[in-house]
N, C-alpha and C positions, 0 to 999 in steps of 0.2 A: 033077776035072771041069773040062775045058775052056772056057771061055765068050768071046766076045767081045767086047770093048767096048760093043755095040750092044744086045746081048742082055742084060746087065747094067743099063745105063741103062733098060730096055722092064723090067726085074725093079724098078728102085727107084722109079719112079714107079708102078707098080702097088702097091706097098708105099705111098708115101706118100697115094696117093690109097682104099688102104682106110680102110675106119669101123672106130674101136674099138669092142669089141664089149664092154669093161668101162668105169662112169662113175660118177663120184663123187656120193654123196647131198649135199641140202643138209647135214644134220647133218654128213656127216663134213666140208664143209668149210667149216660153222660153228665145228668140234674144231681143222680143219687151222689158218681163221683167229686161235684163238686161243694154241692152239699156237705159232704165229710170234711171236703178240704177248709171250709166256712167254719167250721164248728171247730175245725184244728183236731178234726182226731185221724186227719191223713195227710204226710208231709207235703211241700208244695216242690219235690223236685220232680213229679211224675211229668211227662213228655209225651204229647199225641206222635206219633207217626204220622209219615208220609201219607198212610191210607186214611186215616184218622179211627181204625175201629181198634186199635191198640193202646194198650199205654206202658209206658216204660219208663222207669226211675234215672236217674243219672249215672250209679254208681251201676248199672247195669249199661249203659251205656257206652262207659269208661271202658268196661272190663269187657266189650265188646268189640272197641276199636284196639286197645292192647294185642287181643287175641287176633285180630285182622292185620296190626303190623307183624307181632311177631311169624305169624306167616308169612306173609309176604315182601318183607324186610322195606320194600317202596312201596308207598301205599300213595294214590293223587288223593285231597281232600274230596274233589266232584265225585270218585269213584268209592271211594267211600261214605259219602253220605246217600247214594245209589245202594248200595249193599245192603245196608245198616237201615234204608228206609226213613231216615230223619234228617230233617229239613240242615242244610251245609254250615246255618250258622252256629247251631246246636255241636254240629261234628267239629268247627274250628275252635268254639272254646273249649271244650274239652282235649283237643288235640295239643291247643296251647300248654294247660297242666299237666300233659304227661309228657312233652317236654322239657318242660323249663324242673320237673319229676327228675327226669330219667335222662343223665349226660351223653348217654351213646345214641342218643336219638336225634333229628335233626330237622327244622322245618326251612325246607329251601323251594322258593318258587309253587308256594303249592304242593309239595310235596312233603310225605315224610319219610326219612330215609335213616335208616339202622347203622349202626358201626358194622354191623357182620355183614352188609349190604358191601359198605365200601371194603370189605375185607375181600369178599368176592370178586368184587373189581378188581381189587387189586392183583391177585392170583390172576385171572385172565389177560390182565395187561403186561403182566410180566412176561406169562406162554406170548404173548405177542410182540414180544420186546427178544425177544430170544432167538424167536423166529424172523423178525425184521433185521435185526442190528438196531434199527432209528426208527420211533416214532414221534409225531406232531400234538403238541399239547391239541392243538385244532382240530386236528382228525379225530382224538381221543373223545373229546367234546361233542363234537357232529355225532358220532358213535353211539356215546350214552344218553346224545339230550340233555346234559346239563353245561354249566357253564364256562369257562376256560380258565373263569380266575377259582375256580369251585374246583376245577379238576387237581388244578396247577397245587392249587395247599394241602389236595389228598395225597399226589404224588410226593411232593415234600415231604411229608408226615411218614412215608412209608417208605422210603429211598431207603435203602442198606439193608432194609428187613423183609417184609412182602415185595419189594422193588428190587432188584439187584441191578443197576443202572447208574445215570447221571443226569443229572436234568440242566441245559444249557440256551438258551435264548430259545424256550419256546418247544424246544425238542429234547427226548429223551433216548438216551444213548445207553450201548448195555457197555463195560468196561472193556472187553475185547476191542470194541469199534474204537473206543478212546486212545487205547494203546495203541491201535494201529495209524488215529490220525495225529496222534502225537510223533510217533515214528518220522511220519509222513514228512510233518512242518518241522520235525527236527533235523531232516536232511535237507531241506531246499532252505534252511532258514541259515545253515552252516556254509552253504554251496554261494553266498551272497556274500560281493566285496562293492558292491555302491549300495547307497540308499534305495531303495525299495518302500515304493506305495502298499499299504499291507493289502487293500483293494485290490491290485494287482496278481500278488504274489498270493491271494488265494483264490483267486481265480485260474490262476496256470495251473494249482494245484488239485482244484476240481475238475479241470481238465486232463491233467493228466490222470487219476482217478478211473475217470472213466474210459478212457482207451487203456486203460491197465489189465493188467492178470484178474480183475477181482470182477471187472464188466461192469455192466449200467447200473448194478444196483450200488455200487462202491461209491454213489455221488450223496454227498451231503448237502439235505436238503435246510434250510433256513438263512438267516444273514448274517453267517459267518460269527457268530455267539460263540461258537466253542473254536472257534479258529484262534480269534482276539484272546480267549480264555487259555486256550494251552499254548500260544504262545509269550504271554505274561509267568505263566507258569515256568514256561522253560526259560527265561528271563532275570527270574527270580530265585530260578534254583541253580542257576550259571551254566547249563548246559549248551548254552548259544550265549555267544559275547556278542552283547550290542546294545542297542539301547532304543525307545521309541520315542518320536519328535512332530512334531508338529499337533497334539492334540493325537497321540498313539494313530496317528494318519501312515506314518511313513518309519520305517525300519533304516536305521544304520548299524551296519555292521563295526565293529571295535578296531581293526584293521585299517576301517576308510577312515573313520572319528581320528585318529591316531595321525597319520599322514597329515587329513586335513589339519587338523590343529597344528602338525610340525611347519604345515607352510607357511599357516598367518605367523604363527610365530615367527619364523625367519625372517619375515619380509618386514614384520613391526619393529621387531630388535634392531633391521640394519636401518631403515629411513625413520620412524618414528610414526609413522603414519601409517594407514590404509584405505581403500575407498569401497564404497562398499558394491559395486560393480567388480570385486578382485573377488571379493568373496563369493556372489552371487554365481559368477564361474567356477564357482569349487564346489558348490553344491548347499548354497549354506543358504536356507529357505528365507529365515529374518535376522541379516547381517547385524543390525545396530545392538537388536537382544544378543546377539551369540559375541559380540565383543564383550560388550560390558558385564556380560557374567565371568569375561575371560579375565581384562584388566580393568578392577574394581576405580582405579583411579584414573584411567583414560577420559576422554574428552568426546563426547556424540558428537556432531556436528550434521549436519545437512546432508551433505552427500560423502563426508569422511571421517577416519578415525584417525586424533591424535593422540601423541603420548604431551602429558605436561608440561614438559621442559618445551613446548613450542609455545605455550602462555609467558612462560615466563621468560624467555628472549622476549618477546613481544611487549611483554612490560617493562622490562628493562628502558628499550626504545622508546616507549611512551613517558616514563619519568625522567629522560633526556632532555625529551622535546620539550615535554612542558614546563621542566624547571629552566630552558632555556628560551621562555617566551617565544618557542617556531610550532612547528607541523609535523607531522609524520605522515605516509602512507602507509597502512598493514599489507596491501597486497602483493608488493612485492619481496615483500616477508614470508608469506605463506607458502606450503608446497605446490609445486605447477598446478597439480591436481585440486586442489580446493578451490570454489568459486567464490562469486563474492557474495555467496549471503553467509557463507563460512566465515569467510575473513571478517568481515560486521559483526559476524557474533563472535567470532575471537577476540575483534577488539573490547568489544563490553564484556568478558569474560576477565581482563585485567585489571587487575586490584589498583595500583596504579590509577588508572581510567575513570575506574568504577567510582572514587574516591573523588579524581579532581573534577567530574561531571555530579556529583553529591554539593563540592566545596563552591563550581560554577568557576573552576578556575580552567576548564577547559571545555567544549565543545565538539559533538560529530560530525563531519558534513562527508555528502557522498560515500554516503556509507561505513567507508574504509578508512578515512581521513580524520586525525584526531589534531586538532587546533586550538594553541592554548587560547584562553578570552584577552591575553594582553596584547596575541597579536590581529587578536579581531579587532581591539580598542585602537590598536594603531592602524587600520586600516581606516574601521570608522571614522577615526580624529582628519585623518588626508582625504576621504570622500566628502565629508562635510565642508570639511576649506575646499573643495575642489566648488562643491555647488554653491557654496555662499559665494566665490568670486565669481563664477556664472551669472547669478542672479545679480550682482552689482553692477558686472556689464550689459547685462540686458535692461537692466533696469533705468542705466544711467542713459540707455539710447532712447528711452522714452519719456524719462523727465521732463523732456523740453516741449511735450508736447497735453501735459497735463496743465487743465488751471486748479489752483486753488481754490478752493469753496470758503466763501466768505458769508458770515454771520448777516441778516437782514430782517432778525427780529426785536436787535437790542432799544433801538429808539420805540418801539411800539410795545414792546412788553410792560417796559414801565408803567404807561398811559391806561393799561386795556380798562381799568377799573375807573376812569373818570367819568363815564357815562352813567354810573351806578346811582343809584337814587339814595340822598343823603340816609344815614343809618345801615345800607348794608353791609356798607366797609368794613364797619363794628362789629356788625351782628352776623351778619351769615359767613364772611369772611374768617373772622374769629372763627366760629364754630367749624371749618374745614380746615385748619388750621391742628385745630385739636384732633380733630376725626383721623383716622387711618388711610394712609395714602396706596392710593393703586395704582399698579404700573397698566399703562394700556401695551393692549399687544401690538408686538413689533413685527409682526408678518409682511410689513409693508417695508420694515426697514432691512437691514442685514443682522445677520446672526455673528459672533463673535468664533472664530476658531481654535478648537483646540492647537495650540501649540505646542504642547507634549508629544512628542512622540517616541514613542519606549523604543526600546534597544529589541529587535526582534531577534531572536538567538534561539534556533528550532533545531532539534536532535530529529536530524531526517531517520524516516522509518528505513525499515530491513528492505530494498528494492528488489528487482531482479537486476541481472550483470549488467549494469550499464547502457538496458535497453531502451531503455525512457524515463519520463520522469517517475523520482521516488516518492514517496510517501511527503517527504520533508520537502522536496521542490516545490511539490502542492501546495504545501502551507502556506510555503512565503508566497506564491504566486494568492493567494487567498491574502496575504499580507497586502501587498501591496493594492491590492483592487482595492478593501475596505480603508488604507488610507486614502486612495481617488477619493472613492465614494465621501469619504469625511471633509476632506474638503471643498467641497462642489458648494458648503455653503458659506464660502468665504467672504470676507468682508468688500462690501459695494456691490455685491456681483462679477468678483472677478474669479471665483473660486471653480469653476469648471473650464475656465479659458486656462487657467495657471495651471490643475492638475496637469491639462491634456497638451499643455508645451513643454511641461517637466517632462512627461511621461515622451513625448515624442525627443525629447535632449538625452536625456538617461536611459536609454534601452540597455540592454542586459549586453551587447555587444559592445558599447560604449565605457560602461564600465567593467566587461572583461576586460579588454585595451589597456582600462589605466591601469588594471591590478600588475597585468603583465608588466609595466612600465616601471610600478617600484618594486616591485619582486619577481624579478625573471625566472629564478627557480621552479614557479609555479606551474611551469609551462607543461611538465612534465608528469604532475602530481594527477594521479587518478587514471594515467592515459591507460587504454585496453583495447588489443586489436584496430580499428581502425579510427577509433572516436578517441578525442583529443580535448584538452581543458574543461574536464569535469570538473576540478575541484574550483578550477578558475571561476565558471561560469556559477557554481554551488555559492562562492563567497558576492559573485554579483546579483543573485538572486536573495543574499540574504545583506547585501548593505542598499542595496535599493529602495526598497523602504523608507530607510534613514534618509539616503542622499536628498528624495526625492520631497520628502517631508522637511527636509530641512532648507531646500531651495523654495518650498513653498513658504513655511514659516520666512522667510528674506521679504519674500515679496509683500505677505501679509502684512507683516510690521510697518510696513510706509501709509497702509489703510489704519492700523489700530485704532490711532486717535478721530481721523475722521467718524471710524463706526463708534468709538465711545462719544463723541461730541453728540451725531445724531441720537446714540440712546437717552441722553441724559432730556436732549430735545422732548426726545419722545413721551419720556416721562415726564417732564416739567407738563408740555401741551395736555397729556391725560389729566394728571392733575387739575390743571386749569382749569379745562374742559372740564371734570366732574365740579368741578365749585360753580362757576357761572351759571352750569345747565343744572343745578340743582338750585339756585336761584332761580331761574328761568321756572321751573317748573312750580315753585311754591308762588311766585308773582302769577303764573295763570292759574293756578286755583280759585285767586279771588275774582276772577273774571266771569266765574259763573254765575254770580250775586246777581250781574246786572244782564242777563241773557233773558229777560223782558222787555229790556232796554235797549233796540236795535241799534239806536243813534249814539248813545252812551259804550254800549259795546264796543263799536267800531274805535270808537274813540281810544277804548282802552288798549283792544288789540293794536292798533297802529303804534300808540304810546311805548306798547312793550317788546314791540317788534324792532323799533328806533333806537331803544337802549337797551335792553340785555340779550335781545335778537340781534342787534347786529355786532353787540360786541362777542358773541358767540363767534357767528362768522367770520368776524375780522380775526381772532384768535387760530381757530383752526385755516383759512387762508393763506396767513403770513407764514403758518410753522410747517405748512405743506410748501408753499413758494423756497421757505430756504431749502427744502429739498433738490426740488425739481427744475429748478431755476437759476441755480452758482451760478453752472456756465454759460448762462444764455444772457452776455450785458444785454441785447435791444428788448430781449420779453420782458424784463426788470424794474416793475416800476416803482416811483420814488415815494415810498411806502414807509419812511423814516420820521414822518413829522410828528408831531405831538396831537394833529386831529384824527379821528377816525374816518377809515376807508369811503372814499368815494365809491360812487355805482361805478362811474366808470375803473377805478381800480378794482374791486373787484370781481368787475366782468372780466377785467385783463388776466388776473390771476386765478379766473376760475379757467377759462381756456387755456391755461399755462402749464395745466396739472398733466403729469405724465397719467399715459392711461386713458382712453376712450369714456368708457362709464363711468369712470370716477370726473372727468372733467365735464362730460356733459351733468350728472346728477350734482355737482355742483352749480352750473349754471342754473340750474333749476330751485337750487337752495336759494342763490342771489335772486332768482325772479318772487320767490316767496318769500323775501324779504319785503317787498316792495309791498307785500299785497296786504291783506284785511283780516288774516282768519291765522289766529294762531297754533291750530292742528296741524294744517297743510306745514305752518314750516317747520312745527316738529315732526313731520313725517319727513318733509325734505333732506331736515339735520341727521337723523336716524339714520337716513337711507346712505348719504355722503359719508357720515362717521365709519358707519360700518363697512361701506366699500373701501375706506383707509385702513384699514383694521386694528382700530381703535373703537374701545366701548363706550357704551354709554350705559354712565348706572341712572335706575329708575331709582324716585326717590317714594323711599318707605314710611310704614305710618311712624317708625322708631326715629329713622329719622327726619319727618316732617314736622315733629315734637320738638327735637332737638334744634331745629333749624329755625324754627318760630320761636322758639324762647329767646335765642342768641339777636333775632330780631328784634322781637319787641323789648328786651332789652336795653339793644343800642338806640331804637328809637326813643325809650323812655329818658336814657341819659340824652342824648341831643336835644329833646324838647324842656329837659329840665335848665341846660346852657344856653338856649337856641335865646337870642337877644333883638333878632329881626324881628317886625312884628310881619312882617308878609310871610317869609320863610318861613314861620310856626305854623300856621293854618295847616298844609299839607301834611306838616310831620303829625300834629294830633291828629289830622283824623284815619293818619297810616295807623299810628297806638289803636284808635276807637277801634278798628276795625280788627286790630288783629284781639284786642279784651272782648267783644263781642262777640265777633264772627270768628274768631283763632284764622284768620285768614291777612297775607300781608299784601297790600294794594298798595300799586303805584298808579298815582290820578294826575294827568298835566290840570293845568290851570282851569280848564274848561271843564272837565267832568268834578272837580270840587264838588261843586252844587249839588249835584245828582248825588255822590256818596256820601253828602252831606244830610240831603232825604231820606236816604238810603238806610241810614241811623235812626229817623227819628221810629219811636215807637220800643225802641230796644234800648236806649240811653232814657238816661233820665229828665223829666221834662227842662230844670232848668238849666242840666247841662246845654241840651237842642237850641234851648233860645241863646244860652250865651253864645255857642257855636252858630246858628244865624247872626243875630246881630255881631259879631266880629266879622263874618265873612260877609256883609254886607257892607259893614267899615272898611274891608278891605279895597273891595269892588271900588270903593267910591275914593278911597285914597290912589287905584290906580287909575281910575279915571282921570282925576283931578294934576296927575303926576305927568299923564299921557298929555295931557290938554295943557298944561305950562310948558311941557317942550315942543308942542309943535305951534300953540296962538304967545301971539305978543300979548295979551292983555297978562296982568301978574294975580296966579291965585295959590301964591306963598302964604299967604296967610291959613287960608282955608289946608290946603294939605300941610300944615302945621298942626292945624287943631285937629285934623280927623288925625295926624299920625301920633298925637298927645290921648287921644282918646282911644284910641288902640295899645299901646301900652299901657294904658291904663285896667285895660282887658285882661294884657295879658297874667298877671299875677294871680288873678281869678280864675282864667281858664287853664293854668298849670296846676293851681290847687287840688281843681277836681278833677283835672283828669287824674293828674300823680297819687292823689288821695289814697286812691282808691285800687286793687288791680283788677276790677273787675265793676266798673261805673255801673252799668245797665239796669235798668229800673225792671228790664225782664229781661230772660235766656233764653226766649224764644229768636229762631233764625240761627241759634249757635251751632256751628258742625265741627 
């Protein structure tokens, strides 16, 4: 196809000038946009819009919020992301970069705000600072909607320059007004000759103000910030003589300061002193600070001031007295005017004092009262001779009506062990002997008194004048009750009869009396308005104690030895008491052996209830009888022989016993002697023991070892000397039984047999038969022995031969038993 230049050109702008007739949805180039981004050939800072059919880059962005501050110099973040159409979190970090950018810009509260912003503030705040006289940082704030400590740093920043003002608690003043309220407090601040509350003084000042020539607007509004301020100012620049006091509360003029200082002065110089009531009427807020900044080496005191030279008279008179072993009183030393918690602490303010209360060569009482310790020592030495010959007389009026207490255990003590069963003398004896002795408790008997009693010497506290008791009255009153109380547990039971007769002899009015009596002087020491022998009554409160302690120690000493005889009693009886009853207990262990044996049983119990049962009881009766019993010769009975206690004795001395339950639970120990079961009377003894308040030790596996070796021990050596041929029988088969059984039996004559079966199968067979036939020789030798002393016909011969044939035993049946320590053909039955 042919065409011409012309005709081509007329063909390609008809082409370009047609409308496409296909066009892209948003979505697909929403797809297309991110597409590119996917592939990286489109950055990823592009940003939908609010409406979402936009997009917009960051740096486009940026340069769209720059362009919207610098318009509008405050821009809110909300109100900007509204304009701009992008979403607020997108508009805050961007916001934050230009920023943290660009130093004159500012992000407050949501806001952004320009330096030319607060330049403009400022210029309009000035026009209104100009126009006011005084504006309120608060109002300025309310105004703009921002914040007071926000406003407060702009005004700062701009004072002298965009500001021509002052900026003073809160408010801001143009300098005119400052001049003029300077003026103001420079005349009424010159017009003042007393102290003045600055409170005060600027408040008549705003008052007067506003009834002035200048009208209501001339009142200065805030809390007095620029009052406080230019009056330091003119203060500090000497335009006003004076000075501020109390925490800049109160204003003294130079004039009043002046006077009042001439007066204390005058009045210190000529007495030496002053109180602080002189001051307080002169106008002087806190006396004690306003001296002592005045004289750097005066003396504070309580309720005065002195000058030093009143220490040291006062010491003078205290290294007087004390090097002449007497008293002094401060008080009427001091000036009228000081009271006596002054004068007390003057006198411990004396070096002097200070020194012989360190060395203990002197003492305070009543406060004010300094006494050397030598003439407390002689006070003390005459109040002790005073109570010790009290006590000699009172004492000598009752002599005659005490008995002596007389020993009633000597003839039975010796004896108590002759009912013992041959070998335990040796053997268990010995072994407590070695063993470690216990004291039983003595609850039942008296306790021993302290007879020390210290020197109470109390430095009474700081009181009030003489109105009651002081600090130190209290002590010793605390003194003397706990020596009551300490001896109430005096020897015999006389220890609360004896406090409370001392204490009704020696009352505090008895021995003021004597003091008066060797040192009349005193009469007069401490006296104040209408109360009289303070110091008097101070030294009997503080020798009381002693006296009272010392009349008691008198009387105690006539009991000492009676209460150490009874302790030693006490002890011996514990002792005792643990040996016996730990015999007692190892003898009925083997009693269980035969508890198939109802008949054999009884037998044994009775057996052990007759000997180490009742020497139990006769032991603890007699050593409670010398108790309870000295003074009673008809209760007394004659309990000295060499035999052991009859029933009827000690039925007598179980009713004898001081104490209800203790004398009946005896009674009942004596009835369980009598009886068949030897639980019940170790339950009886237990019960008794412990109502006397004495122990009783149980005995342990350590030492039930211990107590049975030291046993069968002495059994072995008695049976290896034993020459009787009757008397062997019993001692071997005590050995068999404790090699066998480790158990120590006491058997009378009649249960032999039984413990003799008792054995068999556990010993060795020929041991058994010799042990039968001996004890069958025995039998017969005492049949035959019975039967010659009571018939006439003569069968000397025959108990000749059976007692030849029984020695003749015996060397064989020592052999094997001694042989060996352990015979038994088997260890079965051993526990």
């Amino acid at each position: 196809m042919d065409f011409d230049l012309e005709e081509l050109q007329k063909l390609f702008e008809q082409t370009q000038n047609a409308k496409a007739k296909v066009r892209l949805s948003e979505r697909n180039v929403v797809e297309l946009v991110s597409k590119l981004q996917e592939l990286q050939l489109l950055d990823n800072d592009l940003l939908h819009t609010v409406s979402g059919k936009e997009y917009i880059t960051q740096d486009e962005l940026r340069r769209e919020i720059e362009s919207e501050i610098q318009r509008l110099e405050r821009v809110a973040l909300v109100d900007l992301s509204g304009t701009l159409g992008v979403e607020l979190i997108h508009c805050e970090r961007q916001v934050q970069q230009i920023v943290q950018s660009n130093p004159s810009l500012s992000l407050v509260q949501g806001e952004i705000l320009s330096s030319s912003y607060w330049d403009s503030i400022a210029e309009e705040i000035n026009e209104s600072l100009e126009v006011a006289g005084q504006i309120s940082v608060g109002e300025l704030a309310r105004r703009f909607t921002v914040g007071a400590e926000l406003i407060t740093n702009v005004l700062s920043a701009r004072l002298g320059t965009s500001i021509h003002g002052k900026l003073e608690g809160g408010q801001l003043y143009t300098p005119a007004f400052v001049a003029r309220i300077r003026a103001t407090v420079r005349g009424a601040v010159r017009a003042l000759t007393v102290p003045t509350p600055v409170t005060t003084l600027w408040n008549f000042l705003q008052q007067q103000m506003r009834e002035g020539d200048e009208g209501p607007t001339a009142k200065v509004t805030g809390d007095g910030g620029l009052f406080q301020s230019v009056l330091h100012q003119l203060i500090a620049d000497g335009e006003v003589k004076g000075s501020l006091r109390g925490g800049n509360a109160v204003y003294t003029p130079a004039v009043f300061a002046g006077a009042q200082r001439g007066s204390v002065e005058a009045f210190f110089s000529q007495n030496g002193h002053i109180t602080y009531d002189a001051l307080r009427k002169l106008n002087v807020p806190q006396p004690k600070q306003y001296l002592q900044e005045m004289y750097k080496d005066g003396v504070a005191l309580d309720t005065i001031f002195i000058h030093p030279s009143t220490i040291s008279q006062l010491d003078a008179v205290a290294e007087e007295a004390i090097a002449g072993n007497t008293w002094f009183d401060a008080l009427p030393l001091v000036p009228p005017s000081a009271g006596a918690t002054d004068a007390a602490e003057l006198v411990t303010l004396c070096p002097t004092v200070q020194r012989a209360l360190k060395d203990g060569t002197a003492i305070i009482l009543a406060d004010t009262c300094v006494i050397s310790t030598a003439f407390v020592k002689d006070l003390f030495e005459k109040s002790e001779n005073l109570a010790r010959e009290l006590a000699k007389k009172k004492d000598a009026n009752k002599k005659s009506n005490k008995v002596a207490p007389q020993s009633i255990s000597e003839g039975v003590s010796g004896n108590l062990n002759s009912g013992t069963e041959p070998g335990i003398e040796d053997g268990v004896s010995g072994q407590s002997k070695g063993g470690r002795r216990r004291k039983g408790n003595q609850s039942s008997g008296t306790t021993r008194p302290s007879t020390d009693v210290e020197t109470v010497i109390t430095k009474e506290g700081k009181g009030k004048r003489r109105g009651g008791k002081s600090k130190g009255e209290k002590q010793l009153g605390e003194a003397v009750t706990s020596v009551s109380k300490g001896s109430k547990s005096g020897v015999g039971g006389i220890g609360a009869n004896t406090t409370h007769d001392e204490d009704d002899i020696f009352t505090l009015e008895f021995l003021s009396s004597k003091i008066l009596e060797w040192f009349p002087d005193l009469e007069s020491a401490g006296v104040e308005e209408e109360e009289d022998g303070i110091l008097v009554r101070a030294l009997a409160e503080l020798l009381r104690p002693k006296v009272v302690a010392a009349a008691i120690q008198a009387k105690q000493a006539l009991f000492s030895a009676q209460a150490e005889d009874r302790r030693r009693r006490m002890d011996t009886l514990q002792h005792k008491i643990d040996e016996v009853y730990s015999n007692f207990q190892l003898f009925s262990k083997a009693l269980e052996l035969f508890e198939d044996n109802e008949k054999i049983g009884v037998i044994l119990h009775r057996h052990l209830l007759r000997t180490t049962g009742a020497e139990l009881v006769d032991l603890f009766l007699i050593s409670q009888g010398e108790d309870d019993m000295v003074d009673n010769e008809d209760a007394r009975t004659d309990i000295k022989g060499a035999e052991p206690l009859s029933s009827l004795q000690r039925m007598s001395l179980a009713k004898s016993l001081t104490g209800h339950k203790l004398s009946a639970k005896a009674l009942e120990l004596v009835e369980s002697l009598e009886g068949k079961n030897v639980d019940a009377f170790e339950r009886a003894f237990e019960a008794v023991v412990t109502e006397s308040g004495l122990r009783l030790k149980k005995l342990d596996k350590k030492s039930e070892r211990a107590l049975l070796f030291s046993y069968r021990k002495g059994l072995a050596s008695q049976v290896e000397d034993e020459t009787d041929s009757v008397a062997l029988l019993p001692k071997v088969v005590g050995l068999l039984f404790v090699q066998v059984h480790s158990r120590a039996l006491q058997a009378p004559g009649r249960a032999v047999s039984a413990a003799i079966l008792r054995l068999k199968g556990t010993i060795a067979d020929d041991l058994f038969e010799v042990l039968m036939e001996y004890h069958k020789c025995t039998v017969q030798l005492l049949s035959l022995q019975a039967a010659t002393n009571s018939e006439e016909n003569d069968t000397s011969n025959e108990v000749t031969t059976k007692q030849e044939g029984l020695e003749n035993l015996i060397p064989k049946l020592k052999s094997i038993v001694l042989s060996s320590s352990s015979p038994a053909s088997t260890t079965n039955d051993k526990q």
